[in-house]
TORBA-140846 format. One record per residue (C-alpha): residue number from 1; y, x, z. Coordinates in steps of 0.2 Angstrom, whole numbers. Layout:
BEGIN
@nr NUM&v Y&u X&w Z $
...
***
This chain:
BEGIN
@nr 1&v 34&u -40&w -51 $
@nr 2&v 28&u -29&w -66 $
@nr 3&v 41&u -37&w -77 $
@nr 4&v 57&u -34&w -67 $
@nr 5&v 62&u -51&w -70 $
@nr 6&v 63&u -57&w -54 $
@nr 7&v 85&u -54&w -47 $
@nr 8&v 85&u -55&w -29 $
@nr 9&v 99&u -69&w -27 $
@nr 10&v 113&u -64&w -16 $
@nr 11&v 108&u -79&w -1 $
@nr 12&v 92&u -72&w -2 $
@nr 13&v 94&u -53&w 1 $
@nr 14&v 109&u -60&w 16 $
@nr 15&v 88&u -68&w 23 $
@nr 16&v 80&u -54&w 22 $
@nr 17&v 95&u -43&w 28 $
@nr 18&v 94&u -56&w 43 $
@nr 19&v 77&u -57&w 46 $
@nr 20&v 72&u -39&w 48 $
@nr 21&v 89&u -36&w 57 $
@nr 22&v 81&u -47&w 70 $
@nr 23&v 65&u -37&w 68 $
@nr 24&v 75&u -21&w 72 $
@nr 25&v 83&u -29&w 89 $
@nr 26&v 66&u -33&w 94 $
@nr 27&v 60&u -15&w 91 $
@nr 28&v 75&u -7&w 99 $
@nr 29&v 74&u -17&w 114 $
@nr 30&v 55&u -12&w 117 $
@nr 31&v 59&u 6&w 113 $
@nr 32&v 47&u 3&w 96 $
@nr 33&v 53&u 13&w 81 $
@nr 34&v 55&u 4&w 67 $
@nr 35&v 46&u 11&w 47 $
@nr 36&v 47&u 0&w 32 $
@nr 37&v 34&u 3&w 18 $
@nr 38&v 28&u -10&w 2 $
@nr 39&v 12&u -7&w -3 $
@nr 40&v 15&u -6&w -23 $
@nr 41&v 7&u -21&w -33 $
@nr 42&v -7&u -11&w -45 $
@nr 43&v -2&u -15&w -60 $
@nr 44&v 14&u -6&w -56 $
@nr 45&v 4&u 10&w -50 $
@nr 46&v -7&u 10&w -66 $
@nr 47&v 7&u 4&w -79 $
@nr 48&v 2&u 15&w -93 $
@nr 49&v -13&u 1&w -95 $
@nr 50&v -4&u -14&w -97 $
@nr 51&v -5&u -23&w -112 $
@nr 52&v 9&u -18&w -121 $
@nr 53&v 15&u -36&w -127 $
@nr 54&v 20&u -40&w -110 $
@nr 55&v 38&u -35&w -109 $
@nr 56&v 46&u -24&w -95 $
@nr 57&v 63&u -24&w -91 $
@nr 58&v 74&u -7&w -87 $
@nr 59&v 77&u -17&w -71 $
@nr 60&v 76&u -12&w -52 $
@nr 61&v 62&u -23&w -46 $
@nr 62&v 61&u -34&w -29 $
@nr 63&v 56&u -19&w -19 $
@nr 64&v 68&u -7&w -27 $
@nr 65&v 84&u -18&w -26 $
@nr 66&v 79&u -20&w -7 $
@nr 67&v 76&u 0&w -4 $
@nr 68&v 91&u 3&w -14 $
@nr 69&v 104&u -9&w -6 $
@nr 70&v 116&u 1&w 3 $
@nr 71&v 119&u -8&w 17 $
@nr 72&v 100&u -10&w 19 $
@nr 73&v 94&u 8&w 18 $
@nr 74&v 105&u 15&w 28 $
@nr 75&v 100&u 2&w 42 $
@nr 76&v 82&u 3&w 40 $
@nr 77&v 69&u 16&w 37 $
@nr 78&v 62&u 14&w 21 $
@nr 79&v 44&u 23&w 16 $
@nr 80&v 41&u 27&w -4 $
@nr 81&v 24&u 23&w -8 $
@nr 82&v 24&u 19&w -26 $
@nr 83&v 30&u 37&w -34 $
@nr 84&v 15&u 46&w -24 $
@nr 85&v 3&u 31&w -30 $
@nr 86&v 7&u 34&w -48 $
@nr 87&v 6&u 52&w -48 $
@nr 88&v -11&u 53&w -39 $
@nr 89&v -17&u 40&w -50 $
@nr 90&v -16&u 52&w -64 $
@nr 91&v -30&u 62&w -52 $
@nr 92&v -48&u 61&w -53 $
@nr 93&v -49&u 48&w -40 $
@nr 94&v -45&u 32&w -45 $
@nr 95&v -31&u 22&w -29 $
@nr 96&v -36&u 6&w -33 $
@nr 97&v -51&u -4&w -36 $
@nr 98&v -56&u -6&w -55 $
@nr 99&v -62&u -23&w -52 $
@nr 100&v -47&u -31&w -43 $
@nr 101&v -28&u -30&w -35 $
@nr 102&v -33&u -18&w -18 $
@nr 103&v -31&u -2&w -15 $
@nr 104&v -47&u 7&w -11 $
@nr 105&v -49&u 21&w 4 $
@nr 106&v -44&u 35&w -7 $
@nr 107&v -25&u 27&w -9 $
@nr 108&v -23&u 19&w 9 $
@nr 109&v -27&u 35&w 13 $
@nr 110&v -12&u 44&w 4 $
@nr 111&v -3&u 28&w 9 $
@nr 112&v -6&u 33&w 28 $
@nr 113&v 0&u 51&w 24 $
@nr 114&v 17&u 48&w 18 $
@nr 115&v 19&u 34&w 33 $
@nr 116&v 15&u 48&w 43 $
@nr 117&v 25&u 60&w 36 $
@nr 118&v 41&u 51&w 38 $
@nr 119&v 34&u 45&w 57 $
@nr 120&v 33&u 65&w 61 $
@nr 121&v 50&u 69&w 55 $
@nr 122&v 54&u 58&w 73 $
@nr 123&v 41&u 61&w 83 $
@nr 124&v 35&u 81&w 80 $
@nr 125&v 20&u 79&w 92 $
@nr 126&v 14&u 68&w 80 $
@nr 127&v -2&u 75&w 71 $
@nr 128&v -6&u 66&w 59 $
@nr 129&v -24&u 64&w 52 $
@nr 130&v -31&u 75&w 34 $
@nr 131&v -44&u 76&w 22 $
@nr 132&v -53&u 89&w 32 $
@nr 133&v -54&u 76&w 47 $
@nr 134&v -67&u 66&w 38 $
@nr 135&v -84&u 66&w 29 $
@nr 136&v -79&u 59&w 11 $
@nr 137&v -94&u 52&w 3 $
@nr 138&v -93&u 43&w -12 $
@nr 139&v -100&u 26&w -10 $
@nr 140&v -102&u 10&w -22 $
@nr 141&v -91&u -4&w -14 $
@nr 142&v -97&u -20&w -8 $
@nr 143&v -80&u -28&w -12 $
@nr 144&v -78&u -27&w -31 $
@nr 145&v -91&u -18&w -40 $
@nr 146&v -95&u -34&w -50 $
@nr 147&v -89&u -40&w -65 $
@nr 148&v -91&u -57&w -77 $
@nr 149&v -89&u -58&w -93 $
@nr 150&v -78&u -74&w -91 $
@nr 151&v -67&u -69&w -75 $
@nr 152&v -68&u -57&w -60 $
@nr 153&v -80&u -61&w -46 $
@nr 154&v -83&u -53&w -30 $
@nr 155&v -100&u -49&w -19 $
@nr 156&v -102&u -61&w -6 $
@nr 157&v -109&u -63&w 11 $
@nr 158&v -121&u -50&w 6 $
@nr 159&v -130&u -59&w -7 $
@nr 160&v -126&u -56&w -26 $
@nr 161&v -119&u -68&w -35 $
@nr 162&v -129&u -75&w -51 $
@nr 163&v -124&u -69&w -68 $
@nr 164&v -115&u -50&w -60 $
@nr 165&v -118&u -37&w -69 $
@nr 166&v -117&u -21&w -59 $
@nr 167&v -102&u -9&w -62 $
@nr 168&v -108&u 10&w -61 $
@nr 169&v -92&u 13&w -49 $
@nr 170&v -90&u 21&w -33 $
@nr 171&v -77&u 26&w -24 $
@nr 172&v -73&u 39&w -10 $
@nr 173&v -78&u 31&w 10 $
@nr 174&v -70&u 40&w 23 $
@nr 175&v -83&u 43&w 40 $
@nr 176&v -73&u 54&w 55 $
@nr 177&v -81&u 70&w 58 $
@nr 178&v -75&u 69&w 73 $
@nr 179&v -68&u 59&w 87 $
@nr 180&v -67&u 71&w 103 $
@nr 181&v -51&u 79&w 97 $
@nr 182&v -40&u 66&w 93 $
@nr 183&v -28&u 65&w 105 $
@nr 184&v -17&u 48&w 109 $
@nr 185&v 1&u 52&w 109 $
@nr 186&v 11&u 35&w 103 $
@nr 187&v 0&u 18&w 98 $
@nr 188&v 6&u 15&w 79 $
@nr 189&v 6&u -5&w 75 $
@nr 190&v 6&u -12&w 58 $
@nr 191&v 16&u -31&w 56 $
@nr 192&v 11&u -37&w 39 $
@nr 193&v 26&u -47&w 32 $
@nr 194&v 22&u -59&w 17 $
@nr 195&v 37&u -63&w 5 $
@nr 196&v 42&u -78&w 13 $
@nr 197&v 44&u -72&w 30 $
@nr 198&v 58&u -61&w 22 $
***
């Protein structure tokens, strides 16, 4: 919500509170430790190009009045991804797909790091993966490098679609080096929740 107009209602928050207590029994009873992250919604990463007559209240947004509920955060472990986002969006990698809502390689990747990060304070025989691991090659993206002059449109099943012009874009692919020296210590799962699971 770019706006913060959106108040999380009190019966609403006592759901989610519910919900992902039941998440964390699960967890505990299968030895799983439990890491909470929201994937920040674009236009909040790159802000500084929304138009400007689209107002933007001094509000927590969803995300933030969930992370900073008291009862909530010290229950559950929370990840911040959005501040690292908008700082390395000011680098000379763009995060997130010109052409659309996703984040590209480059910002799952930093994503990945700071998950990591707060995983190793846990587990210390953790290693998580760097920059140095892979071959970065930059790399038009099958995904969005179109564009119409009416509305957005995609590439599809490999075959162009009519009336695309092609965007000069491309964006960092990440290749191992390497596989013979990772090591398996713990399996990490990722359980996708969609707003109205919560």
């Amino acid at each position: 919500n770019y706006q913060n107009s959106l108040k999380i209602p009190p019966n609403m928050l006592n759901k989610i509170k519910l919900n992902l207590t039941i998440i964390q029994k699960f967890c505990e009873e299968n030895n799983i430790l439990l890491y909470i992250a929201f994937p920040p919604d674009k236009s909040r990463v790159y802000s500084r190009y929304m138009p400007s007559y689209i107002f933007r209240k001094k509000a927590p947004s969803p995300v933030e009045q969930v992370m900073q509920d008291t009862e909530l955060s010290e229950k559950f472990k929370f990840i911040e991804l959005e501040k690292p986002l908008i700082e390395a969006s000011y680098g000379d990698e763009l995060v997130y797909f010109r052409q659309e809502t996703h984040w590209n390689e480059t910002g799952a990747f930093l994503a990945y790091q700071k998950i990591m990060q707060a995983i190793q304070k846990d587990l210390k025989d953790v290693k998580p993966l760097s920059r140095e691991d892979f071959i970065i090659e930059k790399k038009e993206c099958c995904f969005a490098p179109y564009y119409s002059d009416k509305e957005p449109s995609f590439h599809k099943q490999n075959q162009w679609i009519p009336g695309m012009k092609k965007l000069d874009e491309k964006y960092e692919h990440f290749v191992f080096k390497s596989q013979k020296n990772i090591q398996v210590v713990y399996k990490l799962y990722l359980y996708i929740l969609h707003e109205k699971e919560l």
